[in-house]
C-alpha positions, 0 to 999 in steps of 0.5 A: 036817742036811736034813729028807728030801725037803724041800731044807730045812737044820735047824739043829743042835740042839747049838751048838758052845761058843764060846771066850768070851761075846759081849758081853751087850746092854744089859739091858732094865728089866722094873721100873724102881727109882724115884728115885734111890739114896743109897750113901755110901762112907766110906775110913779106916784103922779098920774099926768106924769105917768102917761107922759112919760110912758107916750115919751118911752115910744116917741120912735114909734109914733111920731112917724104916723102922727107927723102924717095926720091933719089932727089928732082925736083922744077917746076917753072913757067915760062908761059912767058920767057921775063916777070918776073911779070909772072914767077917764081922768082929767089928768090922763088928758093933760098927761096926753096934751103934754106929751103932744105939745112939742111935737103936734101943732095941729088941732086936738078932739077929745071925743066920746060917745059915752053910754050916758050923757057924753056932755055931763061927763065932760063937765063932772069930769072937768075936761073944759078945764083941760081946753081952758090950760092949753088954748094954743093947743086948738082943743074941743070937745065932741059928743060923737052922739050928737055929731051923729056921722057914722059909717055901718058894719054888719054885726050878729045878733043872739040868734046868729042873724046880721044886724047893723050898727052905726059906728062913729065916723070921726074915729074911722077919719084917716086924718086922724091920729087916734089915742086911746085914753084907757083905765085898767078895770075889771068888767062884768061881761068880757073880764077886763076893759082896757085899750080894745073895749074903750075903742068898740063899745065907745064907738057905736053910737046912741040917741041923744038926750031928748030925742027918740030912744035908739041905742046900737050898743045894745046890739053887742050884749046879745050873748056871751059869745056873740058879744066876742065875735062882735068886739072882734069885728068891730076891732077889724074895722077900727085897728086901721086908724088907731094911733097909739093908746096908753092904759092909765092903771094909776087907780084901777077898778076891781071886783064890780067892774066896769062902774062900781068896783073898788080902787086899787092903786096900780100907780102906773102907766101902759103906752103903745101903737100895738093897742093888743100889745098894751091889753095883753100887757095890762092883763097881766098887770092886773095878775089875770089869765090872758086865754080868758079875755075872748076878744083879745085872744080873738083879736091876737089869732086875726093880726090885730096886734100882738097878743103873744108875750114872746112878741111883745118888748117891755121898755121901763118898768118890770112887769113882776114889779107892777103886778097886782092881783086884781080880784074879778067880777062876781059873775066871772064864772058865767063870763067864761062860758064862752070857752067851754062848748056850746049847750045848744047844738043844730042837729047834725043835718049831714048825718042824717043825710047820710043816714037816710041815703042809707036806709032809702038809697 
């Protein structure tokens, strides 16, 4: 295109799509993490002892924070309420409760704002009988949908404009030490979920059952970079409070990720305090390409956590010895366009400011 009677060529302002994403450059740090992360990775045939095992290997590291909380919240994930495969299991819990037991008095909420019915997944999932085991331990169970307290932040929406939404107030109390109950999946939008995903799509809220219809997690599927960006902003918002998560990868989900891939029996266990730490740790366990998780790379430049394997010490198990390649979604190639450049381009308007300053000037 030629701006008239100038001999000057414009550049287009719509890039053709490329057949696949250039490899993203090293990310550079916003906000460096300080220290060193300590993620333990425990492998065994049973799940409960699994996860216990894996919170004992850094006991150091949280008990500090959790003797200083009035209660402790563990956020499952139950994306999907009828399909075990994709949600936390019972035993991950009892893993967890276990593990508290000696150490925690105080009261303990299992909490969730699933993308269904939270309660149904409780009773499919048979999470009361978890409550039931442990009476003296002071357990409930929490649909944060229909507790319905939140606190706002401002998220972008496909056309770049802010839109808000309403975030779970119980996962944002600083009384509150919060564990992250996680699985190892694929996932048909950001590639893998695991510790990060679980806490920003699990903490916006929806409408209960039976009352009028509004759903803010829709508010992060509006592209596949916005939907980076606003992971990213809610993690900013989150990361303060979070406590300590462990990655239950005893069954983990390949292929039609995050509700009706297959299993894949990982048999193991990722703890840590550095929830970015144990993603990046569980990225490589599933044998994927860590640059492709945009969010976490995101996450890692802003000081989040620890995204960077030389900054990461791994306790227990060796990480070649647990990795498996887990195969992707179906649509992997359209979720890694958010790394190549963008197809629609705003035209240059400080070039034809320019410009026109020297034709008119």
């Amino acid at each position: 295109m030629q701006a008239a009677g100038t001999g000057l060529l414009l550049a287009p302002a719509r890039r053709l799509r490329s057949q696949a994403p250039p490899a993203l450059p090293v990310a550079p740090l916003v906000k460096e993490f300080p220290g060193i992360s300590q993620v333990a990775i425990v492998q065994g045939e049973d799940r409960r002892k699994n996860v216990c095992a894996a919170l004992t290997a850094i006991d150091d590291q949280i008990l500090p924070r959790l003797r200083q909380k009035k209660y402790v919240v563990i956020k499952p994930n139950i994306v999907n309420t009828v399909n075990q495969l994709a949600s936390t299991h019972a035993d991950a819990l009892r893993g967890i409760v276990e593990y508290l037991a000696p150490r925690f008095r105080g009261p303990i909420v299992i909490a969730e704002s699933s993308a269904g019915d939270t309660l149904e997944g409780y009773e499919n999932f048979h999470y009361a009988r978890v409550r039931d085991e442990h009476r003296d331990q002071k357990i409930s169970l929490l649909d944060l949908n229909r507790d319905a307290r939140y606190e706002t932040i401002p998220l972008i929406d496909f056309d770049l404009h802010l839109t808000p939404v309403r975030l779970a107030a119980r996962l944002l109390d600083p009384d509150a030490f919060v564990i992250c109950s996680a699985i190892m999946k694929t996932h048909n939008t950001v590639v893998a979920t695991l510790s990060v995903k679980n806490m920003v799509l699990g903490t916006p809220l929806h409408s209960p059952r039976g009352e009028e219809d509004w759903n803010d997690k829709r508010k992060y599927h509006v592209g596949i970079r916005q939907t980076h960006y606003n992971m990213l902003l809610t993690a900013q918002k989150l990361q303060p409070n979070w406590g300590a998560t462990v990655i239950d990868g005893f069954e983990g989900m390949e292929g039609d990720g995050p509700n009706s891939g297959n299993p894949v029996a990982s048999r193991i266990a990722i703890a840590s305090t550095d929830y970015i730490a144990a993603d990046r740790v569980g990225v490589e366990a599933m044998g994927l390409d860590s640059k492709w998780l945009g969010y976490l790379v995101y996450s890692g430049q802003v000081g989040l956590g620890n995204y960077d394997l030389a900054k990461i010490n791994i306790q227990g198990a060796k990480l070649e010895a647990v990795r498996r390649k887990y195969r992707v979604h179906p649509d992997m190639d359209r979720e890694l366009q958010w790394m190549g450049p963008m197809e629609d381009l705003p035209p240059n308007l400080g070039f034809y400011h320019h410009l026109g300053a020297k034709i008119y000037g």
